[in-house]
N, C-alpha and C positions, 0 to 999 in steps of 0.2 A: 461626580456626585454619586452616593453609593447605593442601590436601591436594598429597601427594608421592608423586609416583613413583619407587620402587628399585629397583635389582636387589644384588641380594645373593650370599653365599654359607653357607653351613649350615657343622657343624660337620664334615663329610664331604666340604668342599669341591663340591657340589653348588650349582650356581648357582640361583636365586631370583628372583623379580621379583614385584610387586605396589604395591598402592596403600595409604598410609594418613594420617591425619589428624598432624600432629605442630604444635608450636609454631617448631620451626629443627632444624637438621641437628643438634646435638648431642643433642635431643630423638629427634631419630626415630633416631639412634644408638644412643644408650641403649632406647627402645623395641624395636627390634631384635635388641639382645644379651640383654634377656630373653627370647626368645622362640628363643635361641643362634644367630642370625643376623648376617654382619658386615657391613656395608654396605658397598657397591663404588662405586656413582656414585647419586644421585638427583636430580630436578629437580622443581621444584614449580609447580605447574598456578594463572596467572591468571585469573580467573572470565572469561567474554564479557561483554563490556559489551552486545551485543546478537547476537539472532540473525535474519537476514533469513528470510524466509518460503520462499525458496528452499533453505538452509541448515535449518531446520525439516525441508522435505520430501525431501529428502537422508536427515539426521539416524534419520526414522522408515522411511524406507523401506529403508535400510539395515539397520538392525533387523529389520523385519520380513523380508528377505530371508533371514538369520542363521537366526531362527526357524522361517521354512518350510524350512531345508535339513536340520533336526531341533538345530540349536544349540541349550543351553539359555540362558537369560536372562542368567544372571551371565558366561559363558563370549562370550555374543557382545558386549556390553558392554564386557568386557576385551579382545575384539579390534576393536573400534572406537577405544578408548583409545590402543590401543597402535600400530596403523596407521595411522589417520587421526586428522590435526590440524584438520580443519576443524571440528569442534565447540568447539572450544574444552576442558574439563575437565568437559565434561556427563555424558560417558557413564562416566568413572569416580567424578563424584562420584555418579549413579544408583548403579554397581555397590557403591560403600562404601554406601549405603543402603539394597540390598537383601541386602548381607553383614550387616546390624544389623537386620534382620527387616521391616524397612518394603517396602509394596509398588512398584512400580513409580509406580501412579498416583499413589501421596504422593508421588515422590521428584518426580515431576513438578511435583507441584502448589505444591511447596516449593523451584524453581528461578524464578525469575522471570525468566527469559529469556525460558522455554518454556513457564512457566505459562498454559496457556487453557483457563477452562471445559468448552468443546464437549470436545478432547482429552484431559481427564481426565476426563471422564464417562465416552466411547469406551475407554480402557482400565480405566475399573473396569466397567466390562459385560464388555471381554476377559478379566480376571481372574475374575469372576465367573462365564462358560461353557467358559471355559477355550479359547475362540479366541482367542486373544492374536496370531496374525499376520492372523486376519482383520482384525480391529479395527485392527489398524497398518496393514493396506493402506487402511483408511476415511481413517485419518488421512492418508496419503501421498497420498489421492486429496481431501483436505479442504485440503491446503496446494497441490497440482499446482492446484487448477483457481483458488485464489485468486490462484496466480502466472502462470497462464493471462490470467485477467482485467485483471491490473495489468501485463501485458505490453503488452495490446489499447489498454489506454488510455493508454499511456506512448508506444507505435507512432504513433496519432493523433495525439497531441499535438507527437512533434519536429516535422512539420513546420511547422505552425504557428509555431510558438517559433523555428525557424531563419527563416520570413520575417521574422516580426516583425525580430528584431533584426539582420538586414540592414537591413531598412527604414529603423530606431530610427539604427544606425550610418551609412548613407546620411542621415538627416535632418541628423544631427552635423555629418558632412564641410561638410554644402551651408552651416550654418547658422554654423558658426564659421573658413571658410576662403575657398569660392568665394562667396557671397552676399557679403560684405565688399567683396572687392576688385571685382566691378562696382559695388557700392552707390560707394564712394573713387572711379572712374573716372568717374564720372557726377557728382560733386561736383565733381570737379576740373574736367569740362568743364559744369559749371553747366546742365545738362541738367534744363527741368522734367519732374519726376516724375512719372505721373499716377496714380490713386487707387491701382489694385492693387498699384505699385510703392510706395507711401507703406503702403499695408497689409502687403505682405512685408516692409517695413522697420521695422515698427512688431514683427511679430511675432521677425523679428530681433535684436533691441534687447531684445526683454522675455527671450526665450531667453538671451540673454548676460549681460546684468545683474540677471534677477528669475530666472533658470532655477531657480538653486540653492534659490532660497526652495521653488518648484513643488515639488522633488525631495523635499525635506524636509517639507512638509504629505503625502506620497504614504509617503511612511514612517516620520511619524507617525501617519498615518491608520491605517498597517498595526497599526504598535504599540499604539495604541489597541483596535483592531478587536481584537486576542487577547488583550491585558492583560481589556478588559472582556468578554470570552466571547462576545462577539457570533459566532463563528462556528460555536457550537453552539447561539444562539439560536433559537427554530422560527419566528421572522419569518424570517430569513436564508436558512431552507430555503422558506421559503412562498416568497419572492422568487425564489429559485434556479427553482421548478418552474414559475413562469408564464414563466420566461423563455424564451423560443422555442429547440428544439434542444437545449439545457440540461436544462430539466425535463424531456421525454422521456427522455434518456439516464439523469439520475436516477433515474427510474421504474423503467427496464429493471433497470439497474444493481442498484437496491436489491431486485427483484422477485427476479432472477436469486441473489444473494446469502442473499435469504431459502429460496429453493426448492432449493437446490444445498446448504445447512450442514443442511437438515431431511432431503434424500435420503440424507445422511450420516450424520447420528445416527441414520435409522432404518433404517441397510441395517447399523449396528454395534449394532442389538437395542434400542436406546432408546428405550423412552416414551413415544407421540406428548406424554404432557402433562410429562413430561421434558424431551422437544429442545426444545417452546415456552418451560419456564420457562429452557430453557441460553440460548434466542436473546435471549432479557432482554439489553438494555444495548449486545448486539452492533454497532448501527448509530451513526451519527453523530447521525443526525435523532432532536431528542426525540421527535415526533408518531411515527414510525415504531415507537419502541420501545414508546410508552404502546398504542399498537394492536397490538403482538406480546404485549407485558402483559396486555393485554383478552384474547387469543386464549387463551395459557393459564389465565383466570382462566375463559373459559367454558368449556374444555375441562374442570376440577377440576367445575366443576359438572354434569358429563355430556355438552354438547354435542360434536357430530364436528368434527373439526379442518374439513371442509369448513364446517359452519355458521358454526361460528366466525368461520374467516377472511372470510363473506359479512359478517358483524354488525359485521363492524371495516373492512372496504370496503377490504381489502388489495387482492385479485387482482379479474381480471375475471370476468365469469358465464362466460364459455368454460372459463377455468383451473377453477373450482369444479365444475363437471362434470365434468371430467376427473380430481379429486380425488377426489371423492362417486365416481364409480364404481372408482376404485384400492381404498377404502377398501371397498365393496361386495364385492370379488371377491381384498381381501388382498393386491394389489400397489400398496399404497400406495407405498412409495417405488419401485418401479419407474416408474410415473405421475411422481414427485416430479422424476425424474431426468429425464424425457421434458419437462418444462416446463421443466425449470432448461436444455436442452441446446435448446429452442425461443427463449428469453428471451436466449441468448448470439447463436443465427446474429439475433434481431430487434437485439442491441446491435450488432454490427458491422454490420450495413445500414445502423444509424441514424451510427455512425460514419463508413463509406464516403458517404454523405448528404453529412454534416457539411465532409467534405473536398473534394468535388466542388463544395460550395458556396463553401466558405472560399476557395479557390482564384481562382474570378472574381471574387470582393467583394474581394479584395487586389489585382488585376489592377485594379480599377479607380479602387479608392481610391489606388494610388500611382500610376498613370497619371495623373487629377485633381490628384495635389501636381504631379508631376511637370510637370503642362503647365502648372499656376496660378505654378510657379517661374518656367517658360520666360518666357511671356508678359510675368509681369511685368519680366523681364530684358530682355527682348527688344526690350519698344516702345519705353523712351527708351533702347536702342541703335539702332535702326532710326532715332529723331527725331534721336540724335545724327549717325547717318552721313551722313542727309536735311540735315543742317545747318541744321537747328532749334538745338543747342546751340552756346557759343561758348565761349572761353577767356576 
Protein backbone atom coordinates (compact mmCIF):
# COMPACT_ATOMS: atom_id res chain seq x y z
CA UNK A 1 0.00 0.00 0.00
CA UNK A 2 1.55 3.11 -1.19
CA UNK A 3 2.06 6.10 1.33
CA UNK A 4 0.51 9.74 0.14
CA UNK A 5 1.02 12.94 0.80
CA UNK A 6 -2.04 15.70 0.94
CA UNK A 7 -3.07 18.62 1.69
CA UNK A 8 -6.37 19.26 2.43
CA UNK A 9 -9.18 21.39 3.63
CA UNK A 10 -11.59 20.75 6.73
CA UNK A 11 -15.05 21.56 6.99
CA UNK A 12 -14.13 25.27 7.99
CA UNK A 13 -12.08 25.56 5.09
CA UNK A 14 -8.87 25.46 7.11
CA UNK A 15 -6.19 23.81 5.09
CA UNK A 16 -4.52 20.59 6.11
CA UNK A 17 -1.69 18.51 5.08
CA UNK A 18 -0.17 15.18 6.27
CA UNK A 19 0.81 11.74 5.30
CA UNK A 20 -1.16 8.44 5.15
CA UNK A 21 -1.16 5.02 3.92
CA UNK A 22 -4.24 4.51 1.13
CA UNK A 23 -4.60 1.93 -1.87
CA UNK A 24 -5.21 4.99 -4.91
CA UNK A 25 -6.63 8.54 -4.68
CA UNK A 26 -10.15 7.40 -4.57
CA UNK A 27 -9.24 5.52 -1.51
CA UNK A 28 -7.44 8.25 0.29
CA UNK A 29 -10.58 10.33 -0.70
CA UNK A 30 -12.94 8.58 0.85
CA UNK A 31 -10.43 8.02 3.86
CA UNK A 32 -10.39 11.58 4.21
CA UNK A 33 -14.06 12.50 4.00
CA UNK A 34 -14.51 10.36 6.91
CA UNK A 35 -12.34 12.05 9.00
CA UNK A 36 -14.61 15.46 7.27
CA UNK A 37 -11.53 16.40 5.19
CA UNK A 38 -11.61 17.25 1.33
CA UNK A 39 -8.65 16.52 -0.44
CA UNK A 40 -6.84 19.40 -2.58
CA UNK A 41 -3.67 17.85 -4.34
CA UNK A 42 -1.80 14.63 -3.19
CA UNK A 43 1.18 12.74 -4.39
CA UNK A 44 2.46 9.51 -3.46
CA UNK A 45 6.08 8.80 -2.19
CA UNK A 46 8.35 5.94 -4.37
CA UNK A 47 10.30 3.96 -1.84
CA UNK A 48 14.48 4.53 -2.48
CA UNK A 49 15.86 1.82 -4.13
CA UNK A 50 19.04 2.65 -2.17
CA UNK A 51 20.49 4.94 0.10
CA UNK A 52 24.26 5.95 -0.23
CA UNK A 53 26.21 6.19 3.04
CA UNK A 54 26.51 9.88 2.41
CA UNK A 55 22.78 10.33 2.13
CA UNK A 56 22.34 7.99 5.46
CA UNK A 57 24.76 10.63 7.17
CA UNK A 58 22.78 13.60 5.94
CA UNK A 59 19.59 11.71 6.70
CA UNK A 60 20.56 11.24 10.70
CA UNK A 61 22.38 14.14 11.20
CA UNK A 62 19.59 16.16 9.99
CA UNK A 63 17.60 14.60 12.62
CA UNK A 64 19.60 14.90 15.13
CA UNK A 65 19.98 18.56 14.55
CA UNK A 66 15.94 18.86 14.68
CA UNK A 67 16.14 17.34 17.98
CA UNK A 68 18.83 19.30 19.66
CA UNK A 69 17.12 22.61 18.60
CA UNK A 70 14.08 21.06 21.17
CA UNK A 71 11.93 19.56 18.05
CA UNK A 72 10.08 16.77 18.86
CA UNK A 73 10.38 13.44 16.82
CA UNK A 74 7.23 13.33 14.79
CA UNK A 75 7.24 17.19 14.15
CA UNK A 76 10.93 17.05 12.71
CA UNK A 77 10.27 14.08 10.56
CA UNK A 78 7.39 15.86 9.10
CA UNK A 79 9.64 18.68 8.39
CA UNK A 80 12.29 16.66 6.64
CA UNK A 81 9.31 15.02 4.69
CA UNK A 82 8.06 18.03 3.60
CA UNK A 83 11.34 20.10 2.76
CA UNK A 84 13.82 17.87 1.73
CA UNK A 85 13.52 15.19 -1.11
CA UNK A 86 16.80 13.75 -0.69
CA UNK A 87 15.60 10.97 1.43
CA UNK A 88 13.49 9.57 -0.58
CA UNK A 89 9.91 8.71 1.56
CA UNK A 90 11.90 7.63 4.64
CA UNK A 91 11.30 10.19 6.94
CA UNK A 92 7.49 10.05 6.45
CA UNK A 93 7.17 6.65 6.26
CA UNK A 94 9.28 6.69 9.88
CA UNK A 95 6.80 9.52 10.96
CA UNK A 96 3.42 7.11 9.94
CA UNK A 97 5.27 4.62 12.14
CA UNK A 98 5.76 6.42 14.99
CA UNK A 99 2.06 7.93 14.56
CA UNK A 100 0.95 3.97 15.04
CA UNK A 101 3.06 3.63 18.29
CA UNK A 102 6.05 1.90 16.92
CA UNK A 103 9.40 3.29 17.99
CA UNK A 104 11.82 4.93 15.96
CA UNK A 105 14.42 2.13 16.19
CA UNK A 106 11.66 -0.48 14.65
CA UNK A 107 10.65 1.82 12.09
CA UNK A 108 14.34 1.72 11.17
CA UNK A 109 14.92 -1.78 11.46
CA UNK A 110 11.84 -2.38 9.25
CA UNK A 111 13.29 -0.03 6.24
CA UNK A 112 15.75 -1.97 4.41
CA UNK A 113 17.40 0.78 3.00
CA UNK A 114 18.60 2.04 6.17
CA UNK A 115 18.35 -1.05 8.10
CA UNK A 116 21.83 -1.59 9.99
CA UNK A 117 22.41 -3.51 13.12
CA UNK A 118 25.25 -1.13 14.74
CA UNK A 119 22.43 1.88 14.04
CA UNK A 120 19.44 0.37 15.50
CA UNK A 121 21.01 -0.78 18.46
CA UNK A 122 22.57 3.11 18.84
CA UNK A 123 18.91 4.21 18.85
CA UNK A 124 17.29 1.85 21.04
CA UNK A 125 20.01 2.86 23.77
CA UNK A 126 18.78 6.54 22.72
CA UNK A 127 15.34 5.49 23.40
CA UNK A 128 16.16 3.87 26.22
CA UNK A 129 18.13 6.99 28.16
CA UNK A 130 16.35 9.11 26.59
CA UNK A 131 19.57 10.88 24.64
CA UNK A 132 18.08 10.32 21.40
CA UNK A 133 20.15 13.34 19.70
CA UNK A 134 23.29 12.06 21.24
CA UNK A 135 22.88 8.72 19.97
CA UNK A 136 22.10 10.33 16.32
CA UNK A 137 25.30 12.35 16.43
CA UNK A 138 27.10 8.60 17.05
CA UNK A 139 25.22 7.58 14.12
CA UNK A 140 26.07 10.80 11.86
CA UNK A 141 29.56 10.36 13.23
CA UNK A 142 29.39 6.30 12.22
CA UNK A 143 28.24 7.06 8.57
CA UNK A 144 30.89 10.55 8.33
CA UNK A 145 33.91 8.54 9.01
CA UNK A 146 32.76 5.54 6.81
CA UNK A 147 32.32 8.08 3.97
CA UNK A 148 35.61 9.57 5.09
CA UNK A 149 37.40 6.38 4.46
CA UNK A 150 35.72 5.33 1.21
CA UNK A 151 36.59 8.75 0.01
CA UNK A 152 40.61 7.99 0.93
CA UNK A 153 40.44 5.12 -1.02
CA UNK A 154 38.36 6.09 -4.12
CA UNK A 155 41.20 9.41 -4.08
CA UNK A 156 43.97 6.75 -4.35
CA UNK A 157 42.73 4.74 -6.66
CA UNK A 158 41.67 7.49 -9.71
CA UNK A 159 44.84 7.82 -10.34
CA UNK A 160 45.96 4.81 -10.98
CA UNK A 161 42.84 3.75 -13.10
CA UNK A 162 43.32 7.07 -15.25
CA UNK A 163 46.99 5.66 -16.24
CA UNK A 164 45.96 2.55 -16.65
CA UNK A 165 43.59 3.21 -19.25
CA UNK A 166 45.62 5.79 -21.14
CA UNK A 167 48.08 3.17 -21.24
CA UNK A 168 45.31 0.12 -22.18
CA UNK A 169 44.07 3.06 -24.87
CA UNK A 170 47.53 3.92 -26.23
CA UNK A 171 48.25 0.02 -26.50
CA UNK A 172 45.04 0.00 -28.91
CA UNK A 173 45.98 2.88 -31.11
CA UNK A 174 49.71 1.35 -31.46
CA UNK A 175 48.30 -2.16 -32.00
CA UNK A 176 45.44 -1.88 -34.48
CA UNK A 177 46.56 1.38 -36.53
CA UNK A 178 50.34 2.49 -36.48
CA UNK A 179 51.96 -1.13 -35.87
CA UNK A 180 50.11 -2.27 -39.07
CA UNK A 181 51.03 0.10 -41.42
CA UNK A 182 55.01 -0.20 -40.66
CA UNK A 183 54.48 -3.92 -40.34
CA UNK A 184 52.65 -3.48 -44.68
CA UNK A 185 55.58 -0.97 -45.45
CA UNK A 186 58.21 -3.50 -44.70
CA UNK A 187 56.46 -6.18 -46.61
CA UNK A 188 56.13 -4.32 -49.47
CA UNK A 189 59.75 -3.52 -49.35
CA UNK A 190 60.63 -7.20 -48.48
CA UNK A 191 62.72 -6.11 -45.60
CA UNK A 192 64.05 -9.05 -43.42
CA UNK A 193 62.59 -8.89 -40.09
CA UNK A 194 64.64 -9.59 -37.20
CA UNK A 195 63.53 -11.49 -34.16
CA UNK A 196 62.04 -8.56 -31.90
CA UNK A 197 60.27 -7.36 -35.07
CA UNK A 198 58.84 -10.97 -35.84
CA UNK A 199 57.94 -11.04 -32.00
CA UNK A 200 56.03 -7.52 -31.94
CA UNK A 201 54.43 -9.02 -35.06
CA UNK A 202 53.50 -12.27 -33.58
CA UNK A 203 52.00 -10.22 -30.54
CA UNK A 204 50.28 -8.12 -33.08
CA UNK A 205 48.39 -10.71 -34.89
CA UNK A 206 47.28 -12.68 -31.55
CA UNK A 207 45.81 -9.04 -30.40
CA UNK A 208 43.71 -8.83 -33.63
CA UNK A 209 42.67 -11.99 -34.34
CA UNK A 210 42.68 -14.14 -30.72
CA UNK A 211 42.28 -10.65 -28.68
CA UNK A 212 38.51 -11.18 -28.49
CA UNK A 213 38.91 -14.65 -27.17
CA UNK A 214 41.52 -13.07 -24.20
CA UNK A 215 38.63 -10.44 -23.43
CA UNK A 216 36.30 -13.04 -22.91
CA UNK A 217 38.22 -15.81 -20.81
CA UNK A 218 38.83 -12.27 -18.50
CA UNK A 219 35.10 -11.88 -18.01
CA UNK A 220 34.34 -15.14 -17.59
CA UNK A 221 36.86 -15.46 -15.35
CA UNK A 222 35.19 -12.57 -13.54
CA UNK A 223 31.77 -14.14 -13.83
CA UNK A 224 32.86 -17.21 -12.48
CA UNK A 225 34.90 -15.68 -9.73
CA UNK A 226 31.29 -14.19 -8.22
CA UNK A 227 28.64 -16.72 -9.44
CA UNK A 228 31.10 -19.26 -7.36
CA UNK A 229 31.66 -16.96 -4.21
CA UNK A 230 35.13 -16.97 -4.43
CA UNK A 231 35.44 -13.51 -3.39
CA UNK A 232 34.23 -14.02 0.07
CA UNK A 233 36.32 -17.17 0.09
CA UNK A 234 39.00 -16.72 3.15
CA UNK A 235 41.75 -18.36 0.57
CA UNK A 236 40.99 -15.14 -1.60
CA UNK A 237 41.52 -12.85 1.58
CA UNK A 238 44.72 -15.13 2.64
CA UNK A 239 45.91 -14.29 -0.92
CA UNK A 240 44.92 -10.80 -0.82
CA UNK A 241 47.12 -10.14 2.69
CA UNK A 242 50.39 -11.74 1.61
CA UNK A 243 50.20 -9.71 -1.31
CA UNK A 244 52.79 -6.80 -0.98
CA UNK A 245 51.21 -3.26 -0.24
CA UNK A 246 47.75 -4.84 -0.54
CA UNK A 247 47.68 -6.86 2.70
CA UNK A 248 48.94 -4.07 4.65
CA UNK A 249 46.35 -1.72 3.56
CA UNK A 250 43.81 -4.62 4.28
CA UNK A 251 45.14 -4.71 7.70
CA UNK A 252 44.95 -1.04 8.37
CA UNK A 253 41.76 -0.76 6.76
CA UNK A 254 40.02 -3.63 8.57
CA UNK A 255 41.78 -2.65 12.00
CA UNK A 256 40.68 0.90 11.51
CA UNK A 257 36.90 -0.24 10.77
CA UNK A 258 36.97 -2.46 13.72
CA UNK A 259 38.18 0.25 16.18
CA UNK A 260 36.25 3.23 14.85
CA UNK A 261 32.18 1.07 14.83
CA UNK A 262 33.36 -0.07 18.63
CA UNK A 263 34.34 3.79 19.57
CA UNK A 264 30.77 4.30 18.39
CA UNK A 265 28.67 1.91 19.89
CA UNK A 266 30.28 2.59 23.03
CA UNK A 267 30.52 6.37 23.19
CA UNK A 268 26.17 5.60 22.29
CA UNK A 269 26.11 3.48 25.91
CA UNK A 270 26.54 -0.06 24.27
CA UNK A 271 27.75 -3.08 25.83
CA UNK A 272 31.17 -3.80 25.26
CA UNK A 273 29.75 -7.51 24.77
CA UNK A 274 26.85 -5.89 22.73
CA UNK A 275 28.97 -3.86 20.05
CA UNK A 276 31.23 -7.24 19.84
CA UNK A 277 27.99 -9.43 19.12
CA UNK A 278 26.60 -6.13 16.64
CA UNK A 279 30.24 -6.24 14.75
CA UNK A 280 29.26 -10.05 13.94
CA UNK A 281 29.08 -10.32 10.10
CA UNK A 282 30.12 -6.65 9.71
CA UNK A 283 33.31 -7.45 7.46
CA UNK A 284 33.88 -9.06 4.12
CA UNK A 285 36.68 -11.49 5.50
CA UNK A 286 35.06 -14.77 6.85
CA UNK A 287 38.44 -15.24 9.12
CA UNK A 288 37.85 -11.66 10.39
CA UNK A 289 34.46 -12.14 11.53
CA UNK A 290 34.94 -15.91 13.12
CA UNK A 291 37.69 -13.90 15.22
CA UNK A 292 35.36 -10.84 16.13
CA UNK A 293 32.76 -13.94 16.93
CA UNK A 294 35.51 -15.50 19.28
CA UNK A 295 35.91 -11.82 20.81
CA UNK A 296 32.36 -11.78 21.88
CA UNK A 297 32.11 -15.34 22.78
CA UNK A 298 35.07 -14.71 25.32
CA UNK A 299 33.70 -11.51 26.43
CA UNK A 300 29.98 -13.67 27.53
CA UNK A 301 32.35 -15.58 29.32
CA UNK A 302 33.89 -12.69 31.54
CA UNK A 303 37.10 -12.00 29.73
CA UNK A 304 38.22 -7.97 28.99
CA UNK A 305 37.55 -7.04 25.61
CA UNK A 306 41.53 -6.27 25.81
CA UNK A 307 42.18 -10.12 26.52
CA UNK A 308 39.99 -11.13 24.24
CA UNK A 309 41.06 -9.38 21.35
CA UNK A 310 44.98 -10.69 22.43
CA UNK A 311 43.36 -14.46 22.21
CA UNK A 312 41.89 -13.87 18.62
CA UNK A 313 45.34 -11.95 17.53
CA UNK A 314 43.19 -9.17 16.10
CA UNK A 315 45.48 -5.96 17.11
CA UNK A 316 49.05 -5.61 18.03
CA UNK A 317 50.51 -5.71 21.70
CA UNK A 318 50.94 -1.86 21.53
CA UNK A 319 46.98 -1.36 20.68
CA UNK A 320 46.15 -3.89 23.60
CA UNK A 321 47.83 -1.83 26.07
CA UNK A 322 46.31 1.10 25.19
CA UNK A 323 42.92 -0.80 25.62
CA UNK A 324 43.77 -2.66 28.93
CA UNK A 325 44.45 0.62 30.28
CA UNK A 326 41.07 2.78 28.70
CA UNK A 327 39.33 -0.06 30.29
CA UNK A 328 41.46 0.40 33.65
CA UNK A 329 40.57 4.06 34.12
CA UNK A 330 36.93 3.96 32.02
CA UNK A 331 37.79 5.69 29.03
CA UNK A 332 37.55 3.04 27.02
CA UNK A 333 36.12 4.41 24.02
CA UNK A 334 37.98 7.46 24.22
CA UNK A 335 41.22 5.05 23.80
CA UNK A 336 39.02 3.30 21.01
CA UNK A 337 38.79 6.58 19.15
CA UNK A 338 42.56 7.64 19.72
CA UNK A 339 43.56 4.06 17.79
CA UNK A 340 40.75 4.19 15.15
CA UNK A 341 42.19 8.04 14.43
CA UNK A 342 46.15 6.51 14.58
CA UNK A 343 45.13 3.45 12.09
CA UNK A 344 43.63 6.29 9.63
CA UNK A 345 46.75 8.90 9.42
CA UNK A 346 48.90 4.85 9.30
CA UNK A 347 46.23 4.12 6.01
CA UNK A 348 47.06 7.23 4.27
CA UNK A 349 50.90 7.06 4.61
CA UNK A 350 50.51 3.53 3.41
CA UNK A 351 48.43 5.11 0.68
CA UNK A 352 50.62 8.05 -0.19
CA UNK A 353 53.51 4.86 -0.20
CA UNK A 354 51.55 3.15 -2.59
CA UNK A 355 51.37 6.10 -5.04
CA UNK A 356 54.75 7.46 -4.88
CA UNK A 357 55.51 3.93 -5.90
CA UNK A 358 52.94 3.10 -8.45
CA UNK A 359 54.10 6.18 -10.15
CA UNK A 360 57.79 5.06 -11.23
CA UNK A 361 56.88 1.29 -11.76
CA UNK A 362 54.36 2.92 -14.65
CA UNK A 363 57.04 5.31 -15.69
CA UNK A 364 59.06 2.36 -16.47
CA UNK A 365 56.97 -0.31 -17.56
CA UNK A 366 55.61 1.97 -20.28
CA UNK A 367 58.77 3.44 -21.02
CA UNK A 368 60.08 -0.51 -21.77
CA UNK A 369 56.79 -1.14 -24.13
CA UNK A 370 57.45 1.96 -25.44
CA UNK A 371 61.12 1.57 -26.37
CA UNK A 372 60.66 -2.59 -27.12
CA UNK A 373 57.93 -0.87 -29.86
CA UNK A 374 60.58 1.68 -31.19
CA UNK A 375 63.24 -0.72 -31.60
CA UNK A 376 61.52 -3.19 -32.93
CA UNK A 377 60.18 -0.43 -35.66
CA UNK A 378 63.08 0.96 -36.01
CA UNK A 379 65.87 -1.64 -37.03
CA UNK A 380 64.43 -2.98 -40.31
CA UNK A 381 63.47 0.78 -41.01
CA UNK A 382 67.04 1.66 -40.39
CA UNK A 383 68.11 -1.78 -42.75
CA UNK A 384 65.59 -0.66 -45.04
CA UNK A 385 66.94 3.15 -45.53
CA UNK A 386 70.79 1.29 -45.23
CA UNK A 387 69.40 -0.45 -48.38
CA UNK A 388 69.35 -3.81 -46.96
CA UNK A 389 65.65 -4.11 -48.38
CA UNK A 390 64.53 -4.13 -51.94
CA UNK A 391 61.40 -4.01 -53.96
Amino acid sequence: MPLFRYKAVDLNGNPVSGFTFADGDLSLRQKLKSKNRFLVQSSAFTRAASLSLASKRDLFGELRTLLAAGVNLGEALHIMAVEDDRFGDLPALWKQGIEEGRSLSRCVAETPVAADPLVVKMLEVGEATGEMAGCLGQIETHYAGLCKLRDKLISAMIYPIIVLSVSAVAVLVLTFYVIPMFLDMFSRYKVQLPTVTQILLSLTDFLKNQGWLLLLAMVGGLVAFKMLGLANHPRTFQLMHFTPILGKTLTLFGNLNLLRNLANLLRADVRVHDAAHLLKGLFRNPELNRKIEGVGARINKGDALSEALREEGLLASRDLALIRIGEETGQLADQMEHLAKDYEQRLERTLERFLSLFEPVMIVALSGMIGFILVALYLPLFDMLGGGGRR
